[in-house]
C-alpha positions, 0 to 999 in steps of 0.5 A, a space after each residue: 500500500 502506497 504512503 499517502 502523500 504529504 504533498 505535490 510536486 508541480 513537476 514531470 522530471 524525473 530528476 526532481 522525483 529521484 532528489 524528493 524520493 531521497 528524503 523520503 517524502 510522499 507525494 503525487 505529481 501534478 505538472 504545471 504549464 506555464 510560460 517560461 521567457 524571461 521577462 525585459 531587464 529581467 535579471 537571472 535571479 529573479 528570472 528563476 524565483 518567478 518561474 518557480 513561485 508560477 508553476 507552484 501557483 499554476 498547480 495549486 489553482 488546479 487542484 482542491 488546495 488540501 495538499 502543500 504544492 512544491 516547484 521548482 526551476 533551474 538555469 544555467 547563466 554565463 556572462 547574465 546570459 540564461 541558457 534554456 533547453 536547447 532548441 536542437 543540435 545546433 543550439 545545444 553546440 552553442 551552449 555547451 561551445 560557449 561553457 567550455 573551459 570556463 565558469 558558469 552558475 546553476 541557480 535553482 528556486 524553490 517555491 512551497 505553497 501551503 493554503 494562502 502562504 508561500 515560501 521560497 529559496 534560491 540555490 546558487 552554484 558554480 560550475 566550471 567546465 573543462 575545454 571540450 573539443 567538438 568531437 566531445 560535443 557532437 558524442 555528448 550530443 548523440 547520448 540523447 541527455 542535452 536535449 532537454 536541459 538547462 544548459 544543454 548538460 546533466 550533472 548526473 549523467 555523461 555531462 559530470 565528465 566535463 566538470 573539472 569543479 563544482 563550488 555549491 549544491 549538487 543537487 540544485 544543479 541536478 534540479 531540486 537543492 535538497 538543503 534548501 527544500 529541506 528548510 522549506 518542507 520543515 516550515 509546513 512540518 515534514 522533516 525528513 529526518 526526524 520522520 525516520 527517527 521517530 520510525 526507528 523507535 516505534 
């Protein structure tokens, strides 16, 4: 019998799935549909806060609003420059052509909805790529994983072979910082950790 869930997860990837599974927090998914363009002047940070703080909303308007909803968005910035999912090949060659041997920053924003309150937090990371070579490029490009992500790589997969440092969250590059959501969860009483505690000694 599956554990009744203790909140939503307003996503479909199943990076995030796998980083929530971690702390062992029930939940059902309900993917929102929102937009996602940076808006004029609108600087990275708060680009990824909004993103997060909308899909959140999106998903809580659909439902009955008896579960907490928790969201999530993920960039990846070079020079104040945000690097979406690539369009294609030729868009993905780009990006990863420009991060090569050089530093760039993952940020990631949470965002927890309980009724009529909202919490939210922003990771920041920094990533610096070895120089990669075309041939690497066109062989990352063949393994299917730039396709859809930030930036046009996946720490967790073929992608940590380019990354010579990883200054921050592994997790919030891979698309949920478990830290920060920890702190978030903890406001509407989920704590994971106490929660296997408490397990332990029944």
């Amino acid at each position: 019998m599956s554990p009744t869930p203790l909140l939503i997860l307003a996503s479909a990837s199943p990076r995030r799935r796998e980083l929530l599974d971690q702390l062992g927090v029930a939940y059902t998914i309900r993917p929102s549909n929102i937009p996602e363009n940076p808006g004029p002047d609108e600087v990275p940070e708060d680009y990824v806060r909004r993103i997060a703080a909308e899909k959140s909303l999106a998903s809580q308007r659909e439902g009955d609003g008896q579960l907490p909803v928790l969201a999530a968005d993920t960039e990846v910035v070079l020079d104040g420059e945000i690097f979406g999912k690539p369009s294609g090949q030729a868009d993905a060659a780009r990006m990863l052509s420009r991060l090569s041997g050089r530093e760039h920053q993952v940020l990631s924003a949470v965002s927890l909805r309980a009724g009529d309150r909202h919490w939210t937090a922003l990771s920041r990371s920094e990533v610096r790529f070895r120089p990669l070579s075309p041939d690497d490029i066109a062989a990352y490009w063949a393994t299917g994983e730039p396709c859809d992500k930030a930036g046009a790589y996946a720490i967790q997969g073929f992608g940590a072979l380019f990354i010579s440092r990883l200054t921050g969250s592994y997790s919030g590059v891979m698309g949920l910082p478990l830290q920060e959501t920890g702190e978030l969860l903890a406001k509407i009483g989920i704590h994971p950790l106490r929660n296997i505690l408490e397990k332990t000694r029944r």
